[in-house]
N, C-alpha and C positions, 0 to 999 in steps of 0.2 A: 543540786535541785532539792526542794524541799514543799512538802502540801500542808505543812503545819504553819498555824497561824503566826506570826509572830509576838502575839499576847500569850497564847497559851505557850509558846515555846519557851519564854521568859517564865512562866508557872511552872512549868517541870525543871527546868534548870534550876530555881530556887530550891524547890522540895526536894532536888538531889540533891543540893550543895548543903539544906538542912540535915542529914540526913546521918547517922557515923558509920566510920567506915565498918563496923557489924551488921549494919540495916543492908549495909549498899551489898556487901556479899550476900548475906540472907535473902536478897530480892533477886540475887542474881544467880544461887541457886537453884531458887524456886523454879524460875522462869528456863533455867536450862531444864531441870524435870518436865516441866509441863512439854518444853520442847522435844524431847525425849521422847513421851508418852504418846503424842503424837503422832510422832515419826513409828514406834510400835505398834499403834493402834493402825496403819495402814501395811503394814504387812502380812502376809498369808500367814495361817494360824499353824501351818503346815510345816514351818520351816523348824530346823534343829535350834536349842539354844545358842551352842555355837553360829550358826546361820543369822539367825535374830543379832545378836551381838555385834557380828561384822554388819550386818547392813545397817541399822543406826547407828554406828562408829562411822561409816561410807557415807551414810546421807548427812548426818552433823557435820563430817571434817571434811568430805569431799578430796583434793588432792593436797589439802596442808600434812596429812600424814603418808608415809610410804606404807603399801599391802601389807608389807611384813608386818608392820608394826599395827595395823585392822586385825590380820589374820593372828597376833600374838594376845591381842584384844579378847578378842572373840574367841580363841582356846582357855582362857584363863580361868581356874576354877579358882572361886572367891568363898 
């Protein structure tokens, strides 16, 4: 299923396929940050760094990753 036109859909398919594979990363870690930020900007100001870390590691990945491996996340001083 899709709400996108299929004019405009043929316009972003174009501009991606213009695009080099540096732009395409570059847009796409933008957009994971902003996702990111997001996701931090609605948690409680209250929580530990630790804390913070697993839960937008949790709400990003949801169950593609095992706890262990949120909770080794979220421990890791960088």
């Amino acid at each position: 299923m899709t709400d996108t036109d299929s004019h405009f859909e043929k316009i972003v398919v174009a501009r991606h396929a213009a695009m080099t594979p540096a732009e395409r990363v570059a847009i796409a870690s933008q957009m994971f940050e902003v996702a990111r930020k997001i996701v931090a900007s609605s948690l409680s100001s209250d929580l530990t760094r630790a804390q913070k870390r697993f839960a937008i590691a949790q709400r990003i990945y949801g169950d593609a990753l095992p706890r262990a491996a949120l909770e080794q996340h979220a421990n890791y001083l960088d």
